[in-house]
C-alpha positions in Angstrom: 0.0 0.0 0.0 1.6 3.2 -0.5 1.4 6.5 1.0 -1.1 8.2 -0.9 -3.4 5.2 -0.5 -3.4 4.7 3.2 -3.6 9.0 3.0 -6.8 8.4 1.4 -8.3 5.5 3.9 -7.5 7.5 7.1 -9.1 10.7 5.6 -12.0 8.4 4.9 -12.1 6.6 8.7 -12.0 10.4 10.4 -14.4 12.4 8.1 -17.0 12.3 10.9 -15.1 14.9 12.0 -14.2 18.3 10.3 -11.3 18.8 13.3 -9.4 15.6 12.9 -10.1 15.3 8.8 -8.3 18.8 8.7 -5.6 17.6 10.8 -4.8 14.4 9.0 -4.8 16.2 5.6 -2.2 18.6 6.6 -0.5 15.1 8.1 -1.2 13.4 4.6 -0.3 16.1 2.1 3.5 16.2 4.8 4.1 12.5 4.2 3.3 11.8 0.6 5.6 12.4 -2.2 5.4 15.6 -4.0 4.2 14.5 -6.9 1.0 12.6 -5.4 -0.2 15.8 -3.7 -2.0 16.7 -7.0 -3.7 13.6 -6.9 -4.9 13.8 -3.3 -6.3 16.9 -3.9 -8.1 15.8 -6.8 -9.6 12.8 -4.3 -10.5 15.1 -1.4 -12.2 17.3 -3.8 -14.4 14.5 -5.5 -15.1 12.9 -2.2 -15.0 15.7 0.4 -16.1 19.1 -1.5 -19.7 19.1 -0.6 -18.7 18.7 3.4 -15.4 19.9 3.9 -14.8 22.6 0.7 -13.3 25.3 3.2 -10.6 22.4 5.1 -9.9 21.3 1.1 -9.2 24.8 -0.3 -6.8 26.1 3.5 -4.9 22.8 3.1 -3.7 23.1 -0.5 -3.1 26.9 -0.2 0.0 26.1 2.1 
């Protein structure tokens, strides 16, 4: 499994909650390789926009 991957299926386990889902992003987009960080993006946006759009757009700003 690589990095991006288990990025995606803790971002999915803590989504209940706006707190720890912005927390493990910032934690996610950190520990993936550069070039994936396009990709998660992409995922969080197709999976996450409607709940999250604010956490999504602050996360990738940095």
């Amino acid at each position: 499994m690589t990095r991006l991957e288990y990025s995606k299926e803790i971002l999915q386990k803590v989504s209940f909650s706006k707190e720890l889902f912005e927390k493990e992003l910032l934690k996610s987009k950190r520990s993936i390789k550069s070039t994936d960080v396009l990709d998660l993006k992409l995922w969080c946006e197709n999976q996450f926009a409607a709940r999250y759009p604010g956490v999504i757009r602050r996360s990738f700003l940095e």
